[in-house]
The first five atom37 places (N, CA, C, CB, O) and aatype in JSON, in Angstrom:
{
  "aatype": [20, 20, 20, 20, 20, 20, 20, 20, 20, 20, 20, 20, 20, 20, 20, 20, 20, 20, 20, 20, 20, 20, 20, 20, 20, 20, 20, 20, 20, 20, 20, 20, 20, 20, 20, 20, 20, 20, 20, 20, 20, 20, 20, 20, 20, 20, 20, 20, 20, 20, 20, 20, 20, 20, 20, 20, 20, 20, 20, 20, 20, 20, 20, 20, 20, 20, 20, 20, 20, 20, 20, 20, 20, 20, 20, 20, 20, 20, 20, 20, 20, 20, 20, 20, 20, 20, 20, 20, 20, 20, 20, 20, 20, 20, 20, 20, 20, 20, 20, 20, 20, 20, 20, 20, 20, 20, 20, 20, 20, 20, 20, 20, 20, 20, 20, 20, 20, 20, 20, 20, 20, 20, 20, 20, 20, 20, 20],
  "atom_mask": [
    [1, 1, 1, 1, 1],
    [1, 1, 1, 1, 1],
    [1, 1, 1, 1, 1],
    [1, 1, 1, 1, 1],
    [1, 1, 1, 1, 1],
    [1, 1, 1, 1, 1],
    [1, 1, 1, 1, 1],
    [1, 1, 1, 1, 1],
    [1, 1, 1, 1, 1],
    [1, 1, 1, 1, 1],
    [1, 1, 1, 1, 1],
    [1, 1, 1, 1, 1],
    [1, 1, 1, 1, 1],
    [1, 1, 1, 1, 1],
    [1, 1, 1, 1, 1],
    [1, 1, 1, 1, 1],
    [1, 1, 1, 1, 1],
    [1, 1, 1, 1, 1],
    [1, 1, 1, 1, 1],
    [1, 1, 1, 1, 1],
    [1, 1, 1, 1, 1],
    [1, 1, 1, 1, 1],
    [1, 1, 1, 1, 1],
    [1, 1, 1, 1, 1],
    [1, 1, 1, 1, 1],
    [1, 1, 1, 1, 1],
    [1, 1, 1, 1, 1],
    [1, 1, 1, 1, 1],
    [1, 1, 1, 1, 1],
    [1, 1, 1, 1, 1],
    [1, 1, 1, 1, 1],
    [1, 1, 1, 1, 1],
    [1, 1, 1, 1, 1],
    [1, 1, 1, 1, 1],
    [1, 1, 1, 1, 1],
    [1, 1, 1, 1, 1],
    [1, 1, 1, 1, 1],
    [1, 1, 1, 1, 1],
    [1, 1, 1, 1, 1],
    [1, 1, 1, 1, 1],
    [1, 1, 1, 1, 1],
    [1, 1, 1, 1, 1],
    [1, 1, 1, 1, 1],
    [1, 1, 1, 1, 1],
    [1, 1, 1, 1, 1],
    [1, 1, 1, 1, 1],
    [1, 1, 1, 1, 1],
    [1, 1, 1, 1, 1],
    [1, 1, 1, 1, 1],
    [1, 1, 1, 1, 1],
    [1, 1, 1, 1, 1],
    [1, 1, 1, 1, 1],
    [1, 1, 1, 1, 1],
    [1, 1, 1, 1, 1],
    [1, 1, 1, 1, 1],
    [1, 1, 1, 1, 1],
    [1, 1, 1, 1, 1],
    [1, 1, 1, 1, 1],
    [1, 1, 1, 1, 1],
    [1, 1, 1, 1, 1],
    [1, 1, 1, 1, 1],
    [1, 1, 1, 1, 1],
    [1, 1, 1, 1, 1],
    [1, 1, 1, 1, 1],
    [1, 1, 1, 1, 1],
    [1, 1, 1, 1, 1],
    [1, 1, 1, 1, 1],
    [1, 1, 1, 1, 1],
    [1, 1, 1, 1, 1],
    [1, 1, 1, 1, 1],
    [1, 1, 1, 1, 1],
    [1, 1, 1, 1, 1],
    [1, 1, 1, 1, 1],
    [1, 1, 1, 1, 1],
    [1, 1, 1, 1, 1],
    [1, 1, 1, 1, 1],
    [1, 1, 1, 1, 1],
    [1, 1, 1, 1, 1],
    [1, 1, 1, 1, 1],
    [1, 1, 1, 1, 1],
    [1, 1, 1, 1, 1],
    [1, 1, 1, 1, 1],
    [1, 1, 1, 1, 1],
    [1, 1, 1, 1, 1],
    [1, 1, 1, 1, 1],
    [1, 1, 1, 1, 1],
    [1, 1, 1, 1, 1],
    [1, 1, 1, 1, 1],
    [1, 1, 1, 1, 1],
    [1, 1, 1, 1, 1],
    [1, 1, 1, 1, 1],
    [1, 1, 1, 1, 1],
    [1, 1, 1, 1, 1],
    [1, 1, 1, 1, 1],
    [1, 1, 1, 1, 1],
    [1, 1, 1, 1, 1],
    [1, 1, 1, 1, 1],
    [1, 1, 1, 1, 1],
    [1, 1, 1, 1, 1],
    [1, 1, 1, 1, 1],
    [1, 1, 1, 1, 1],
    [1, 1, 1, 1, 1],
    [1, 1, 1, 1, 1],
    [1, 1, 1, 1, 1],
    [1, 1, 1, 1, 1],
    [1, 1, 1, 1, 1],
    [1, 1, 1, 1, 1],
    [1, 1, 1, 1, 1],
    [1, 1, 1, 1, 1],
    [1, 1, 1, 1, 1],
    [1, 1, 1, 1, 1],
    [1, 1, 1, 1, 1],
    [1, 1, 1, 1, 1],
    [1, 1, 1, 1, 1],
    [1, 1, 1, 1, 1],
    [1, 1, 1, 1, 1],
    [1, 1, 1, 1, 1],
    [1, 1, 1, 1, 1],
    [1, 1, 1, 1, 1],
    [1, 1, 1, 1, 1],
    [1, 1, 1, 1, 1],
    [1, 1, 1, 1, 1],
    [1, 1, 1, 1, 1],
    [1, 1, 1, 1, 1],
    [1, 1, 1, 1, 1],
    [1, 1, 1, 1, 1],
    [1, 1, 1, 1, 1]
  ],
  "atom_positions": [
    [[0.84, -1.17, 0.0], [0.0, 0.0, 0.0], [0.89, 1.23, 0.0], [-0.96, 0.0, 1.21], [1.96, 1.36, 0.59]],
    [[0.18, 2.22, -0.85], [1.15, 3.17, -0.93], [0.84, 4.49, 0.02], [1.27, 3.52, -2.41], [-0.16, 4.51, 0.73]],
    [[1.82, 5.63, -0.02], [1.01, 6.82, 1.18], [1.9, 6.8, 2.19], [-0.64, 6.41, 1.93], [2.7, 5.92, 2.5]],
    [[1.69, 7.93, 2.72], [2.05, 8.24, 4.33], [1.51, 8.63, 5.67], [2.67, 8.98, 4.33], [1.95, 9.16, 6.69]],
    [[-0.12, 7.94, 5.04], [-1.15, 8.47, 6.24], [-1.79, 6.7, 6.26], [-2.64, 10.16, 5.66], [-1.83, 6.09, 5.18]],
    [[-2.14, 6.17, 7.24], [-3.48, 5.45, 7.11], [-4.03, 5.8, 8.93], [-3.2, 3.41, 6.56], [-3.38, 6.28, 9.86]],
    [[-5.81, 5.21, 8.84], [-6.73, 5.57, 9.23], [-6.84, 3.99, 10.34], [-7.77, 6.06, 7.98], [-7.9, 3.75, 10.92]],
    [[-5.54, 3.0, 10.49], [-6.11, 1.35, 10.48], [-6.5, 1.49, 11.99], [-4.78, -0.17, 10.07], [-7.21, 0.54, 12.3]],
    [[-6.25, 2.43, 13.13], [-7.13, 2.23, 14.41], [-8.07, 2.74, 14.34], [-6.74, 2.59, 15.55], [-8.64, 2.54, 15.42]],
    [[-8.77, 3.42, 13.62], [-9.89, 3.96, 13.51], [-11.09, 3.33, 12.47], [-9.52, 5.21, 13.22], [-12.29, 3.3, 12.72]],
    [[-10.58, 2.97, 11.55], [-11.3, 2.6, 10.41], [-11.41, 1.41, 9.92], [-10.96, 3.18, 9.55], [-10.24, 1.02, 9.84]],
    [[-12.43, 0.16, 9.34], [-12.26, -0.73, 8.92], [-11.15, -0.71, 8.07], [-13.2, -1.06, 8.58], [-10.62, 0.36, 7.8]],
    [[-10.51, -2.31, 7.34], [-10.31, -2.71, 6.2], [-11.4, -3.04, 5.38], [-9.57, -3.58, 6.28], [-12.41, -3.69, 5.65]],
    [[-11.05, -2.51, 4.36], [-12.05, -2.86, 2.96], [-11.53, -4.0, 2.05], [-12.15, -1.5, 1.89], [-10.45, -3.93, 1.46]],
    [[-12.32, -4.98, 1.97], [-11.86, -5.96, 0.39], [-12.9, -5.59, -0.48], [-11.87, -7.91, 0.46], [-14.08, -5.34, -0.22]],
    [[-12.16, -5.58, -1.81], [-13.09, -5.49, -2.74], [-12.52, -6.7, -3.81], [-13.22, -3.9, -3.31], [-11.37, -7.06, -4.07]],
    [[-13.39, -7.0, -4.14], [-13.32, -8.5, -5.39], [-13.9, -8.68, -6.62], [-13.91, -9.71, -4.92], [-15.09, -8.87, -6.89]],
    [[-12.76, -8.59, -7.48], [-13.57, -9.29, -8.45], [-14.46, -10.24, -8.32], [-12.95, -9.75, -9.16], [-14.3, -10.88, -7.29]],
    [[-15.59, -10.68, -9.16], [-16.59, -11.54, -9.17], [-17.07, -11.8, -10.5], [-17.56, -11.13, -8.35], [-18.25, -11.82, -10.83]],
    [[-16.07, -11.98, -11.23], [-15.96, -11.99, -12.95], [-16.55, -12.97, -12.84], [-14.59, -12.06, -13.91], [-16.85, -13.36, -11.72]],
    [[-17.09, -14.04, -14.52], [-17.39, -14.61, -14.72], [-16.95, -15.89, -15.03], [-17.75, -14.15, -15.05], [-17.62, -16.92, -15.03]],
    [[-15.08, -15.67, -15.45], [-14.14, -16.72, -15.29], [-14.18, -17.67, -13.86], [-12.79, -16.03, -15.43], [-14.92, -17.44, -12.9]],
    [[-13.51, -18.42, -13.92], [-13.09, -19.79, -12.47], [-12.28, -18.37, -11.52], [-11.32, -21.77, -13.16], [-12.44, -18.19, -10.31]],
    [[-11.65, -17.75, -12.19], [-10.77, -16.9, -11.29], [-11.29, -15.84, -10.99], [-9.58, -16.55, -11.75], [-10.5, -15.11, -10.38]],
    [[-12.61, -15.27, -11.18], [-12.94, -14.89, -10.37], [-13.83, -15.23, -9.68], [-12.96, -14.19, -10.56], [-14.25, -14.39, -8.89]],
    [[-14.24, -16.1, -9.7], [-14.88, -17.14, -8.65], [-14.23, -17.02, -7.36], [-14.74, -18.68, -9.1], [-14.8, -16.78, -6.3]],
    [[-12.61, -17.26, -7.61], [-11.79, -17.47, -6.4], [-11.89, -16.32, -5.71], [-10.37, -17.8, -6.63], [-12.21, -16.15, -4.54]],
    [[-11.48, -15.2, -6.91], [-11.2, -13.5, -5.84], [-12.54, -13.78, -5.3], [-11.03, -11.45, -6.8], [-12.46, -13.7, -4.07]],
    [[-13.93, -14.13, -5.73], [-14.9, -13.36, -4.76], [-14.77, -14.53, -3.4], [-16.79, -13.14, -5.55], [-14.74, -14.04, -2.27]],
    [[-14.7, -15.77, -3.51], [-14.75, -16.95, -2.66], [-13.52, -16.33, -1.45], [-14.3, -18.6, -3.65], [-13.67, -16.39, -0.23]],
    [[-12.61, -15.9, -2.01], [-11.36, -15.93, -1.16], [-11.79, -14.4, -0.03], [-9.63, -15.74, -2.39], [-11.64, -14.34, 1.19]],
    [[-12.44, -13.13, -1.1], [-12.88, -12.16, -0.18], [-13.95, -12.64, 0.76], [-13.34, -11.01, -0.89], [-13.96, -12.0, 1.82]],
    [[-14.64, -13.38, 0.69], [-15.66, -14.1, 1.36], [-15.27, -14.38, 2.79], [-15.96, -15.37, 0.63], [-15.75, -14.11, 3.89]],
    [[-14.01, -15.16, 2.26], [-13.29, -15.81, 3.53], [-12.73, -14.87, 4.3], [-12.21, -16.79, 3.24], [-13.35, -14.75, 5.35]],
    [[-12.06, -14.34, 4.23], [-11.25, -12.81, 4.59], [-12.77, -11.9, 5.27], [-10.4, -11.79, 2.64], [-12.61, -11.06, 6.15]],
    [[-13.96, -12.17, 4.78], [-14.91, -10.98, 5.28], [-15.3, -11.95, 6.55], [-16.4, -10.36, 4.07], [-15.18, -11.42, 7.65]],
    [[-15.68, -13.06, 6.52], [-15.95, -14.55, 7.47], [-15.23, -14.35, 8.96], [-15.09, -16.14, 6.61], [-15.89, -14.32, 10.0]],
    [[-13.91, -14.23, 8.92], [-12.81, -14.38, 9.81], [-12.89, -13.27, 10.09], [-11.54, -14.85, 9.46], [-12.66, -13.43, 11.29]],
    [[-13.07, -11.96, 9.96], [-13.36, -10.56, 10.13], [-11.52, -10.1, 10.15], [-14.49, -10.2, 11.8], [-10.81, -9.56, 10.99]],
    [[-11.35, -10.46, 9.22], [-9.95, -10.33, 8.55], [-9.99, -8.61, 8.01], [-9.77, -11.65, 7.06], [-9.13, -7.78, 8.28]],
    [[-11.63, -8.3, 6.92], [-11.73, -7.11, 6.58], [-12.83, -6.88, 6.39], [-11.11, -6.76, 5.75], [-13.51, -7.89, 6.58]],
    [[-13.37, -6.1, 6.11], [-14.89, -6.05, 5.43], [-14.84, -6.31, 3.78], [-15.64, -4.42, 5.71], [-13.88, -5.95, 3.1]],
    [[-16.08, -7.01, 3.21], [-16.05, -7.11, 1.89], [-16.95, -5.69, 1.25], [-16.68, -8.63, 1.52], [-18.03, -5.44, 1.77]],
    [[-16.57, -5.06, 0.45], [-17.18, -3.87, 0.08], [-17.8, -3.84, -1.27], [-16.25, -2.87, 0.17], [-17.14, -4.42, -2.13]],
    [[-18.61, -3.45, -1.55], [-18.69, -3.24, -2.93], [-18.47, -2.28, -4.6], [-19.42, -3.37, -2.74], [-18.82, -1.19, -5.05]],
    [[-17.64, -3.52, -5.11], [-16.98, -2.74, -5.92], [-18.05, -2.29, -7.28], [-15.62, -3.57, -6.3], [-17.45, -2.08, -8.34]],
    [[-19.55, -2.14, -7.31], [-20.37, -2.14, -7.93], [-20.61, -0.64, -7.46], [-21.25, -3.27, -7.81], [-20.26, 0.16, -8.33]],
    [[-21.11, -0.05, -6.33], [-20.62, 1.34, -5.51], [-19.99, 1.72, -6.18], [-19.97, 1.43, -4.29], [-20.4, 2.8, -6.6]],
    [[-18.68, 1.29, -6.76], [-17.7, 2.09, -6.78], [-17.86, 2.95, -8.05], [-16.47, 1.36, -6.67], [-17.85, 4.17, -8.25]],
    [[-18.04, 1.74, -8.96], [-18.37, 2.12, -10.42], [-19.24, 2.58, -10.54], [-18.45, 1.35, -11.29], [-19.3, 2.97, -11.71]],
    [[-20.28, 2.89, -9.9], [-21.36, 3.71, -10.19], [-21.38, 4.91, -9.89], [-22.32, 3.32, -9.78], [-22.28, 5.68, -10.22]],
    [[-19.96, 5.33, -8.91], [-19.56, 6.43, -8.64], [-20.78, 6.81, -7.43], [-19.4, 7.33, -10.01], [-21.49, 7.81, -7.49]],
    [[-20.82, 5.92, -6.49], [-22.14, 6.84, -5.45], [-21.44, 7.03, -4.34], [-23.74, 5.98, -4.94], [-20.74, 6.17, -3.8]],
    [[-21.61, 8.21, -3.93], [-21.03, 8.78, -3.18], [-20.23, 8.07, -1.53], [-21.99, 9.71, -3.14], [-19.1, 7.79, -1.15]],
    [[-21.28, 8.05, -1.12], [-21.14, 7.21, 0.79], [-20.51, 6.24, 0.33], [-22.69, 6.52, 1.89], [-19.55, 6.14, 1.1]],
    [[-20.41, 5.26, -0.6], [-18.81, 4.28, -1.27], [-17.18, 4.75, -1.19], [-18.93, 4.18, -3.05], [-16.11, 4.35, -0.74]],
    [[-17.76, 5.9, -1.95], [-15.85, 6.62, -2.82], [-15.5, 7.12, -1.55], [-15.75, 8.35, -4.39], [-14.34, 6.84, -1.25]],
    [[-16.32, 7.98, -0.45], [-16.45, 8.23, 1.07], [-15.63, 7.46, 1.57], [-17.72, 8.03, 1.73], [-14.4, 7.56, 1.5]],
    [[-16.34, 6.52, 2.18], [-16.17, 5.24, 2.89], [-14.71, 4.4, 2.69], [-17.34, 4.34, 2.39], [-14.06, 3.81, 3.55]],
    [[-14.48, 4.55, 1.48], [-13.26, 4.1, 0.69], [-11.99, 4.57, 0.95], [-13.39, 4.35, -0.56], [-10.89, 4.09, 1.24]],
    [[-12.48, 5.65, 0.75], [-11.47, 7.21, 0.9], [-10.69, 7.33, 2.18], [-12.46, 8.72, 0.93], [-9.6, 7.86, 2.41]],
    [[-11.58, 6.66, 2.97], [-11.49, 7.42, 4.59], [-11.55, 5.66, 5.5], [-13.47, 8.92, 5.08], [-12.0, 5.58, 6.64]],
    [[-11.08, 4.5, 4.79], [-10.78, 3.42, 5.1], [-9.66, 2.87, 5.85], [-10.84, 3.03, 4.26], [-8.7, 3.37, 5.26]],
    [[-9.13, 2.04, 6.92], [-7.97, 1.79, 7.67], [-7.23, 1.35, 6.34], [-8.1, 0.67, 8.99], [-6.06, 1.72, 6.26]],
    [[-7.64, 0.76, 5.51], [-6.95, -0.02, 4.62], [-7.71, -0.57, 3.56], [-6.35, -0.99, 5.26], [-8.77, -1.09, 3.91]],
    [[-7.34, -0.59, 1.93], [-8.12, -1.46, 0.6], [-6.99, -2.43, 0.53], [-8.44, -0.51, -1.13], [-5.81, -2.38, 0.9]],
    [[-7.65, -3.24, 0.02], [-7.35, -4.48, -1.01], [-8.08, -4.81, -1.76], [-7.12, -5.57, -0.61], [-9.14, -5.28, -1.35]],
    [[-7.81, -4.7, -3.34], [-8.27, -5.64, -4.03], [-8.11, -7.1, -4.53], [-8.29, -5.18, -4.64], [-6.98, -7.59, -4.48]],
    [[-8.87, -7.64, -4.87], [-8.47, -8.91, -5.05], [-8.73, -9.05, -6.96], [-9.5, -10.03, -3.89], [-9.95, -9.06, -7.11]],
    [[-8.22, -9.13, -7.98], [-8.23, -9.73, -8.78], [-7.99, -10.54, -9.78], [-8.33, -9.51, -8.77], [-6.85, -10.84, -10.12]],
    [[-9.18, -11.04, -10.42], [-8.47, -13.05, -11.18], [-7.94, -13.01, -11.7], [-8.97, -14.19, -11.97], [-7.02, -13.83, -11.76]],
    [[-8.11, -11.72, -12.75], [-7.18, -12.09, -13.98], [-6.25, -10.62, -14.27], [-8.28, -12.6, -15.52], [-6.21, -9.76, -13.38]],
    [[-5.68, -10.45, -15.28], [-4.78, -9.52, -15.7], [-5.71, -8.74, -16.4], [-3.57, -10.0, -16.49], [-5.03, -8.06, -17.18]],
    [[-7.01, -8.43, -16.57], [-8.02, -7.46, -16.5], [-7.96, -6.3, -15.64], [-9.07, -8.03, -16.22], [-8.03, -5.13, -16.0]],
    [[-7.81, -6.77, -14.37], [-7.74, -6.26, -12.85], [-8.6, -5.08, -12.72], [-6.24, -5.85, -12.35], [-8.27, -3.9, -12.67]],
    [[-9.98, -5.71, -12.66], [-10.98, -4.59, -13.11], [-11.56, -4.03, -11.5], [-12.42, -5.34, -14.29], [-12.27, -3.04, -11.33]],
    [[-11.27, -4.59, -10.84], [-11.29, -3.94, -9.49], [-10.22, -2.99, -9.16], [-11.26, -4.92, -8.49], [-10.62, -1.96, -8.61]],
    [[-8.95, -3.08, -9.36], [-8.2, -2.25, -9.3], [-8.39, -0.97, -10.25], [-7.17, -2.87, -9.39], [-8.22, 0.21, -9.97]],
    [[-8.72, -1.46, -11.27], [-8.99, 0.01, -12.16], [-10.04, 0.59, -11.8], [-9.19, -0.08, -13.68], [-10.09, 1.81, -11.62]],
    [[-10.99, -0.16, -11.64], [-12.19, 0.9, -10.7], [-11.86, 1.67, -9.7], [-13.26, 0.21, -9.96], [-12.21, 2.85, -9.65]],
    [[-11.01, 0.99, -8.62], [-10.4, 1.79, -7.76], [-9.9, 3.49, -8.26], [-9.24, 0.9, -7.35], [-10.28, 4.64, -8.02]],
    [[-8.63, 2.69, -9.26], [-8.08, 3.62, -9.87], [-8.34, 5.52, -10.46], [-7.99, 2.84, -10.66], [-7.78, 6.61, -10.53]],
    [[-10.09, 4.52, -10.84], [-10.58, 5.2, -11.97], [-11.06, 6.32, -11.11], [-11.68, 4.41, -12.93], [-11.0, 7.51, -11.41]],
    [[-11.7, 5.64, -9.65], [-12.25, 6.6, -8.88], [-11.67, 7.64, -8.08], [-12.84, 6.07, -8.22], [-12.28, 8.69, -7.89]],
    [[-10.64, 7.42, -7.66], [-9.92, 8.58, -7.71], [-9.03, 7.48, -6.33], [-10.9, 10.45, -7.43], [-8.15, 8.14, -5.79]],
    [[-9.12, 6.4, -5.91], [-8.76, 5.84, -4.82], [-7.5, 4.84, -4.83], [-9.87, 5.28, -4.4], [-7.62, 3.66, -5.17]],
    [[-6.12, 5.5, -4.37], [-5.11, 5.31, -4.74], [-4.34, 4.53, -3.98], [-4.71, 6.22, -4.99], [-3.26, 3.99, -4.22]],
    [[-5.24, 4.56, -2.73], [-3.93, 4.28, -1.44], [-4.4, 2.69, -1.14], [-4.07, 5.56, 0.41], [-4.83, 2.5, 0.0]],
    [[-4.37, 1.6, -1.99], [-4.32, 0.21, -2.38], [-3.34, -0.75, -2.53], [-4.72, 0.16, -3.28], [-2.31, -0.59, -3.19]],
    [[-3.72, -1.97, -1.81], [-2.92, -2.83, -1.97], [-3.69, -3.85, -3.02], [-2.48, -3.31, -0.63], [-4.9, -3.98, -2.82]],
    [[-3.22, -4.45, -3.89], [-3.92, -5.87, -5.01], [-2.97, -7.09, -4.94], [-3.99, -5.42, -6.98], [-1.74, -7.24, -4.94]],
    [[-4.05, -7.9, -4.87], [-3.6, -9.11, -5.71], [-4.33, -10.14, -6.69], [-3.12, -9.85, -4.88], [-5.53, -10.39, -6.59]],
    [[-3.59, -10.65, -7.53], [-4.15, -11.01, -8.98], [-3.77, -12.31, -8.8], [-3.55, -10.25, -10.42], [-2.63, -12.73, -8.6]],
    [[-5.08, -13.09, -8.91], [-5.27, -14.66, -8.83], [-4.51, -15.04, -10.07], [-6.94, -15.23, -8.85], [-3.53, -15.57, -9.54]],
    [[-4.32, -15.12, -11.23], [-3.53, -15.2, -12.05], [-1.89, -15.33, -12.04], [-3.91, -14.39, -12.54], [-1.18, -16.04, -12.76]],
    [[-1.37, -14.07, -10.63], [-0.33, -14.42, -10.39], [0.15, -14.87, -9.59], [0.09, -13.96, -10.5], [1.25, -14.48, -9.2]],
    [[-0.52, -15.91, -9.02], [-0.41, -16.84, -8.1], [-0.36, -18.48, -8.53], [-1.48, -16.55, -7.27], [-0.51, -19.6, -8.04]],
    [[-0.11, -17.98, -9.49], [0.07, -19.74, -10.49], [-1.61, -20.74, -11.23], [0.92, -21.26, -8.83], [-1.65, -21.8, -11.86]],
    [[-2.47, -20.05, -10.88], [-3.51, -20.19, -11.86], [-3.8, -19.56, -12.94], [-4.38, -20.11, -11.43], [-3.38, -18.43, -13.22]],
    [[-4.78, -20.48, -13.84], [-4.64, -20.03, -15.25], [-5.96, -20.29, -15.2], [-3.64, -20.72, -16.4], [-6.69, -21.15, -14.71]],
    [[-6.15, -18.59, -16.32], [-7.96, -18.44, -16.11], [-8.34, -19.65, -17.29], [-8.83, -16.41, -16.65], [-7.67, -19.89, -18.3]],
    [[-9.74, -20.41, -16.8], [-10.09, -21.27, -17.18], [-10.09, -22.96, -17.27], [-9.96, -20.83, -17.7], [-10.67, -23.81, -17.94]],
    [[-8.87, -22.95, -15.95], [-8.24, -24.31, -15.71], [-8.12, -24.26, -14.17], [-6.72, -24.56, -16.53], [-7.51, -25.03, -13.42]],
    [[-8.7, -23.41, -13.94], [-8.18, -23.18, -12.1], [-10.29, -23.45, -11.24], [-7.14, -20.38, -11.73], [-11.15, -22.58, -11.11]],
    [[-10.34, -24.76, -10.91], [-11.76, -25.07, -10.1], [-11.46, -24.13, -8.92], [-12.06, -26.87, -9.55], [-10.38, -23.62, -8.65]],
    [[-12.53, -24.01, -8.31], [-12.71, -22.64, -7.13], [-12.31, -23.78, -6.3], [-14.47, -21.62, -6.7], [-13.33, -24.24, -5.8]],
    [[-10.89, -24.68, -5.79], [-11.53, -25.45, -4.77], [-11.03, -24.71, -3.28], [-11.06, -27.15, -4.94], [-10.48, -23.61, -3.27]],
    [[-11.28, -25.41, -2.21], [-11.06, -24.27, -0.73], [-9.54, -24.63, -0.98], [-11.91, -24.77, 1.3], [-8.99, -23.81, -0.24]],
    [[-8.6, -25.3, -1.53], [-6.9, -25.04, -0.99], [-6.87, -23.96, -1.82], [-5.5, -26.31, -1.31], [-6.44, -22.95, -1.26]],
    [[-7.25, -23.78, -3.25], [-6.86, -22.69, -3.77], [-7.6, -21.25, -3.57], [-6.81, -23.04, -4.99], [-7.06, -20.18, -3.82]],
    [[-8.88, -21.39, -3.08], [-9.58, -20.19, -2.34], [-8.64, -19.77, -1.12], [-11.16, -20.64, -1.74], [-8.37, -18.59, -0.86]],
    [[-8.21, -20.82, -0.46], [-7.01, -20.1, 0.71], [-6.24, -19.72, 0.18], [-6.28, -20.78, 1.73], [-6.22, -18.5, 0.3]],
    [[-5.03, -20.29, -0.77], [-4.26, -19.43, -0.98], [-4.23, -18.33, -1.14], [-3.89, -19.61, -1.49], [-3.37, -17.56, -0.72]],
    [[-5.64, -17.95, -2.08], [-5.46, -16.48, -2.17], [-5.82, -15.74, -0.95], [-6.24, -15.93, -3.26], [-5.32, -14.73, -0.46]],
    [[-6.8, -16.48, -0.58], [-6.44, -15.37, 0.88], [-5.88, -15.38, 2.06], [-7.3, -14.97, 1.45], [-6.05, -14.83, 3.15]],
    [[-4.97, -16.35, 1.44], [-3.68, -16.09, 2.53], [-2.67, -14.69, 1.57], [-2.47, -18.05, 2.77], [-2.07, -13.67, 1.92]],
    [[-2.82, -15.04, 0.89], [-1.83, -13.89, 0.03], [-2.66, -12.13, 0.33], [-1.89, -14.42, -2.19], [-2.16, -11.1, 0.77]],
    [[-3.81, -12.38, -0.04], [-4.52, -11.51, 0.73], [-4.69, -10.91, 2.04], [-5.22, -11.82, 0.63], [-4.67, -9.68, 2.2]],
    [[-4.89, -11.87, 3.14], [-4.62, -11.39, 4.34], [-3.32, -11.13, 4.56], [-5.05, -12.14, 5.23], [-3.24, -10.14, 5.28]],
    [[-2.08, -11.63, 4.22], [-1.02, -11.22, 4.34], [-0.9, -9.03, 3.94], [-0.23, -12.43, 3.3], [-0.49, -8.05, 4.57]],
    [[-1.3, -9.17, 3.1], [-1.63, -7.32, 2.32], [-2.26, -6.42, 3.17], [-2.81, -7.21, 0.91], [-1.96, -5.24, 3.32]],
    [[-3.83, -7.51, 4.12], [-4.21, -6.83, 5.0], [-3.67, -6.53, 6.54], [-5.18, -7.22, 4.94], [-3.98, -5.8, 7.48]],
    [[-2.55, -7.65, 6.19], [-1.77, -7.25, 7.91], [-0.95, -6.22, 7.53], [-0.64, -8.58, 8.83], [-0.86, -5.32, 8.36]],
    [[-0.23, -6.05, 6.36], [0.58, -4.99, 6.26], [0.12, -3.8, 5.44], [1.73, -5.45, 5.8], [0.81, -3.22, 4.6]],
    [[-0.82, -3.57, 5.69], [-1.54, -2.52, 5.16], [-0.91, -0.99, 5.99], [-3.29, -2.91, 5.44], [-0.5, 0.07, 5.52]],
    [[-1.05, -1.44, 7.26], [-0.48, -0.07, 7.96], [0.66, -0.23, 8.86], [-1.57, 0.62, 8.84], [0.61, 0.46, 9.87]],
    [[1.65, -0.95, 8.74], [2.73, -1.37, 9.04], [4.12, -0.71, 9.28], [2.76, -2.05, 8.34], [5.09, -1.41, 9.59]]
  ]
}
């Protein structure tokens, strides 16, 4: 994560996930799932984001910590981020974690991995 301010005793973590239509993003949303489960972070929505409504880009803005999670080299959660003006992010891309979109089943070892790679981003979010 980039910056020289964060908000992490005050403010949730945010995940946001892809939820593409590929196997991989199956995983990003399965793996944010898990991560929201364990109260690792909150899962947010990256549908908010793109629609540009306000109490989202807010909320976002003024967050202990983001992560995105996405499947493929699309990384359409991150560019939403991007797009919205919300910079101070950490990602990771199921893709580069040694799956290949279209050959990778959602199963739970590979839903953990990613969010172990994930929660790892959210411990060092404000570090």
């Amino acid at each position: 994560m980039s910056g020289d301010s964060c908000n992490c005793n005050s403010s949730p973590r945010l995940i946001f996930a892809c939820s593409g239509a590929a196997d991989v993003g199956e995983i990003a949303d399965r793996a944010a799932r898990v991560l929201h489960a364990e109260g690792s972070g909150k899962l947010y929505c990256l549908a908010g984001i793109g629609a540009g409504l306000g109490t989202f880009l807010e909320n976002t803005k003024s967050a202990g910590g983001v992560v995105a999670i996405d499947g493929c080299g699309v990384d359409c959660a991150k560019k939403l981020l991007e797009k919205s003006g919300i910079a101070n992010f950490s990602s990771v891309r199921v893709t580069d974690l040694g799956m290949e979109k279209g050959k990778t089943p959602a199963s739970k070892d590979v839903v953990e991995l990613v969010a172990a790679r994930a929660r790892d981003l959210i411990k060092g979010v404000c570090t």
